[in-house]
N, C-alpha and C positions, 0 to 999 in steps of 0.2 A: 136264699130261697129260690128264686131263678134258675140258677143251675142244678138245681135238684128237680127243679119242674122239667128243664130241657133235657136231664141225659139218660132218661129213659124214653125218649122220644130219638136221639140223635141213637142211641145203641139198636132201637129197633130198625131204624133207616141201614144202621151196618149189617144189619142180621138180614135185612132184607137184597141187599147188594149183594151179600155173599154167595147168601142161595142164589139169584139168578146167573152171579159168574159159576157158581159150581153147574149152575142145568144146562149150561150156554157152553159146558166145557165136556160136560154128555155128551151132548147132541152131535159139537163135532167128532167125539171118538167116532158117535155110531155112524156118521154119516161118510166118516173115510174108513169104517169096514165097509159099507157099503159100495162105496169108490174101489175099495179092492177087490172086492168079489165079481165086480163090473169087467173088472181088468183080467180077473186070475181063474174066475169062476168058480171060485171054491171062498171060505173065510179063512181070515190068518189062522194058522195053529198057534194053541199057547206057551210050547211047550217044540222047538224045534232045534235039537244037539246038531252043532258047525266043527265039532271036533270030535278026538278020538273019547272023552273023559263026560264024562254027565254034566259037571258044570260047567262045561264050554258049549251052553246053548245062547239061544235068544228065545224072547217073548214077542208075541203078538203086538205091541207096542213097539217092539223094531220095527217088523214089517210096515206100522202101521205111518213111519213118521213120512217117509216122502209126502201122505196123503195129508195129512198137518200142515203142511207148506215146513218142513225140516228136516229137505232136501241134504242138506251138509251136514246134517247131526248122521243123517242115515248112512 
């Protein structure tokens, strides 16, 4: 009876973790477009072809990793 009283109590603590790591994971997308706009003066494009063919682009999330601190993915 116990663990039926607790785990819908321990799942709402999960459901509530998750939202703040998913808003906490917003804020710093938006706050290194911001970081880049600083730098570049413009915002990333999302949609930027690096070759001759259409599916040799990158997205806006390339651009955006030095600003993540993901220097060496970039």
């Amino acid at each position: 009876i116990l663990i039926g009283l607790l785990l819908p109590a321990v799942q709402k603590i999960r459901e509530a973790a998750n939202r703040m790591k998913c808003s906490n994971n917003l804020k710093q997308l938006g706050l290194a477009m911001h970081n880049y706009h600083d730098v570049m003066t413009k915002f990333p494009r999302n949609y930027q072809q690096v070759g001759g063919n259409a599916w040799e682009a990158v997205s806006a999330n390339y651009q955006l990793l030095p600003y993540v601190e993901q220097d060496n993915l970039y």
